[in-house]
Residue, then its C-alpha position, 0 to 999 in steps of 0.5 A: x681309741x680316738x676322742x669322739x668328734x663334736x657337733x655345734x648344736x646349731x641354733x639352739x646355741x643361738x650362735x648358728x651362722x649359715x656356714x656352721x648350720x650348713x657343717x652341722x647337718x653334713x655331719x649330721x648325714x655322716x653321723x647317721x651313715x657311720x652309724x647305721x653301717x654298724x647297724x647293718x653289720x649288726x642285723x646282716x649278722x642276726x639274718x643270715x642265720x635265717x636265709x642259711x637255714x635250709x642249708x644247716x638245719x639238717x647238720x644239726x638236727x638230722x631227725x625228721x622231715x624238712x618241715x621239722x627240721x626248718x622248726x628247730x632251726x626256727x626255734x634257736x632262731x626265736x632263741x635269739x630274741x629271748x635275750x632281746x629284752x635283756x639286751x634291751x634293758x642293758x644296753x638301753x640302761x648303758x646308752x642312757x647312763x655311758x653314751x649311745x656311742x659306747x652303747x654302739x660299739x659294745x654291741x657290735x663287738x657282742x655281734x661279732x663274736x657270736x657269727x664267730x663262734x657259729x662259723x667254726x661250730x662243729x656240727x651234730x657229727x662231731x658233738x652230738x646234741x652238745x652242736x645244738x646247745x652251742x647253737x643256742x648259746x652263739x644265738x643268745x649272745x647275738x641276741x642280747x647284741x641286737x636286743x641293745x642294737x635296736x634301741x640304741x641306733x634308734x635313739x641315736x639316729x633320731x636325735x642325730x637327725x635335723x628336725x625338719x627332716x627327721x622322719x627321712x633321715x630316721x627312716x635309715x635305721x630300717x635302710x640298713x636294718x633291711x640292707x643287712x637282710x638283703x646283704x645276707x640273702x645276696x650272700x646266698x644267691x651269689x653262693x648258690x651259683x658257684x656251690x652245689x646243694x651238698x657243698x652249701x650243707x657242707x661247709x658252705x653255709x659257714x662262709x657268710x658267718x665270715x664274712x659277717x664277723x669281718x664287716x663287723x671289725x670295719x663298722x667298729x671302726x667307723x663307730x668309734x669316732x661317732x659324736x655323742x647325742x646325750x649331754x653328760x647332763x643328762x646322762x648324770x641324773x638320778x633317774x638315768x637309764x633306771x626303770x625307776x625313771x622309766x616307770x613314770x613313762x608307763x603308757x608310752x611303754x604300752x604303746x610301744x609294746x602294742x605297736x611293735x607286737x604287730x609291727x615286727x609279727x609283720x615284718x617278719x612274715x613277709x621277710x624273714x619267713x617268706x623265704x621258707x613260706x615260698x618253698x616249703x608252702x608255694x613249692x618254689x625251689x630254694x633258689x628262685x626263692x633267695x632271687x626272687x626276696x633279694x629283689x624284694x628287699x632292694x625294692x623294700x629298702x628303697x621304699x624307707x626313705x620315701x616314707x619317711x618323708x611321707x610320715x614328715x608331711x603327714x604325721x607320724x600318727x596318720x602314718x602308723x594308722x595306714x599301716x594299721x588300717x592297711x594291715x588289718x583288711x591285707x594281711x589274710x588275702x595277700x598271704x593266701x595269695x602268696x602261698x597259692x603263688x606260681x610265678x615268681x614275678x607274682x610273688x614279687x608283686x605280692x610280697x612287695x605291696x605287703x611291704x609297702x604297707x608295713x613301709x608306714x609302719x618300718x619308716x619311721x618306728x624307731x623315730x616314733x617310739x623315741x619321741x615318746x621318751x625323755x633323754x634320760x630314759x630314751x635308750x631303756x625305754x625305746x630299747x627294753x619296750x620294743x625287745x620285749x615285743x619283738x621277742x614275743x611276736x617277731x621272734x616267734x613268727x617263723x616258729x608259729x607259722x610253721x606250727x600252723x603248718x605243722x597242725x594242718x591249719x596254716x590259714x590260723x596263721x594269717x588270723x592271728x597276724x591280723x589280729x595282733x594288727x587290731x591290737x596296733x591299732x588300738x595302741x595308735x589311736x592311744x598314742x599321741x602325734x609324736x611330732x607335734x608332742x613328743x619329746x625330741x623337739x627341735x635340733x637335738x644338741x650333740x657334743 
């Protein structure tokens, strides 16, 4: 394995020339690209679980109806985030204590391995119920992967960033975390033109887990030689990647938890159910659906950047307060919008202005949380605070709206979601500008 590259630290080594500051903050960008294409392999392989569902759920779980069906696929599904925390703990404590870069790489290869295995998964035909166990096992190993992913590539992208510029260039994590949704459903969509419906519950599905498990062989090659953030000073102290260290941090791991209970319950609404709340609640066909979220999530991608620039000019907090504000009076009119919706053009404006919202929120979520932590519990507490969110309300997303469903009051469904904003609300209005006072400061030296 090649030595990790270095960069100057800039002008906190006082030494900076302009030609050096200029080949800092290129290799800087490049830093951040070659990191967050392992992140897109890393979030492409989680979602396209999601977006095949339709097609697998019925080989694995042959009982029932479609709407029973589609609930026990989202069941392994939320599965998957029950070892986020644990994921989190790990890989943060890992960052923390070894480096965010073999952090990194351990979590692709995690990644890679469980798309594998669900590729060459015999189905409930050859195995029984014993298909389902094994469903669940690959789905836990993933989650434990994207459990560290999340953290890690958040601490690394943010200290990796030029400080005057952190928000837009922060704001890629959520570029490729959203192109690795977009990546799985254009898969789809491209599947879906050449394959009958019978031919993708066949063996068609399995096809995109192979691809994800070779795109993760080249993000661990481009991960390999990525600089390191966390000085080995730092990852040497006592209190390095300990929760001992973090519990001193008690209040930024509440805000977090508040933020992310909202911010994830909403990003998965609108994206990763939306596919399924088109067809099974709107009646829309399962192929305009995968067309008409693969444009949205271009669209939505796009937007990232340009938040986070916004955030950079504004603030970090009147950014999360739009998103908070804005999520709290929408959430219940454009859901029921959405799911009345006859157009698939409609459905787009809808979803798209949904997003635009949560855009506030997406941008500039891994930036914010990491500037509420130190360098030596950076990686644990962004990692562990936002796992233990996102698996209690993004993971159960799909899961709870198809149980509203499922009952006969799917409207609950867009209350509880504007509930949980109120409550990321309340966790900004706590929260400090994490710009002005939070812990990142200037140009983060990298060796």
């Amino acid at each position: 394995m090649s030595a990790p590259a270095t960069l100057p630290a800039g002008t906190a080594a006082g030494q900076a020339t302009p030609d050096s500051g200029s080949r800092d903050t290129a290799r800087r960008v490049w830093a951040i690209v070659a990191g967050s294409s392992g992140n897109l392999v890393e979030w492409y392989d989680f979602y396209v679980y999601s977006f095949c569902a339709l097609y697998f759920a019925p080989a694995f779980f042959p009982q029932g109806n479609t709407t029973t069906q589609l609930l026990s696929a989202a069941g392994v599904f939320a599965a998957g985030f029950l070892m986020r925390p644990i994921g989190g703990w790990f890989f943060g404590r890992f960052a923390d204590r070894r480096g965010r870069r073999a952090a990194m790489v351990l979590s692709v290869i995690l990644m890679c391995s469980g798309s594998l295995v669900i590729a060459v998964l015999p189905t409930y035909d050859t195995l029984g119920n014993a298909a389902a166990v094994l469903l669940v096992l690959a789905r836990l190993l993933q989650g434990f992967s994207v459990g560290g992913e999340y953290g890690t590539s958040a601490t690394y992208m943010s200290e990796v960033a030029v400080a005057r510029h952190r928000g837009f260039f922060a704001s890629f994590q959520y570029v490729t975390l959203i192109g690795g949704q977009l990546v799985a459903v254009l898969v789809l969509v491209i599947m879906q033109q050449f394959l009958s419906h019978a031919e993708l519950s066949a063996w068609g599905w399995r096809v995109p887990f192979f691809i994800g498990a070779v795109l993760a062989v080249i993000a661990l090659y481009l991960r390999r030689a990525l600089p390191e953030t966390a000085s080995k000073t730092d990852r040497s102290r006592k209190e390095a990647g300990t929760l001992a260290g973090l519990r001193v941090h008690y209040k930024a791991v509440l805000q977090v938890l508040g933020l992310t209970a909202a911010g994830s319950l909403l990003f998965y609404t609108y994206t990763t159910y939306m596919q399924k709340y088109l067809v099974n609640t709107a009646g829309m066909n399962a192929k305009t659906a995968s067309e008409t979220m693969t444009v949205v999530l271009l669209v939505y991608m796009l937007m990232q950047p340009l938040f986070g620039a916004i955030a950079d000019r504004i603030g970090r907090k009147p950014a999360l307060l739009a998103f908070a504000v804005l999520s709290i009076v929408s959430t219940v009119p454009l859901l029921s919008a959405i799911g009345h919706v006859q157009s698939p053009v409609m459905a787009f404006v809808l979803i798209v202005a949904a997003l635009a919202i949560v855009s506030f929120y997406t941008s500039i979520s891994g930036l914010v949380k990491a500037e509420l932590f130190p360098t030596q519990v950076r990686a644990l507490g962004v990692g562990l605070s936002y796992a233990i969110g996102n698996a209690l309300f993004g993971g159960t997303a799909e899961y709870a709206a198809l149980w509203f469903k499922q009952a006969g009051i799917e409207s609950d469904f867009y209350w509880y979601v504007t509930g949980m904003a109120v409550i990321a609300l309340l966790a900004v209005i706590w929260m400090p500008d994490s710009r002005r006072h939070g812990h990142l400061g200037g140009d983060h030296p990298v060796e």
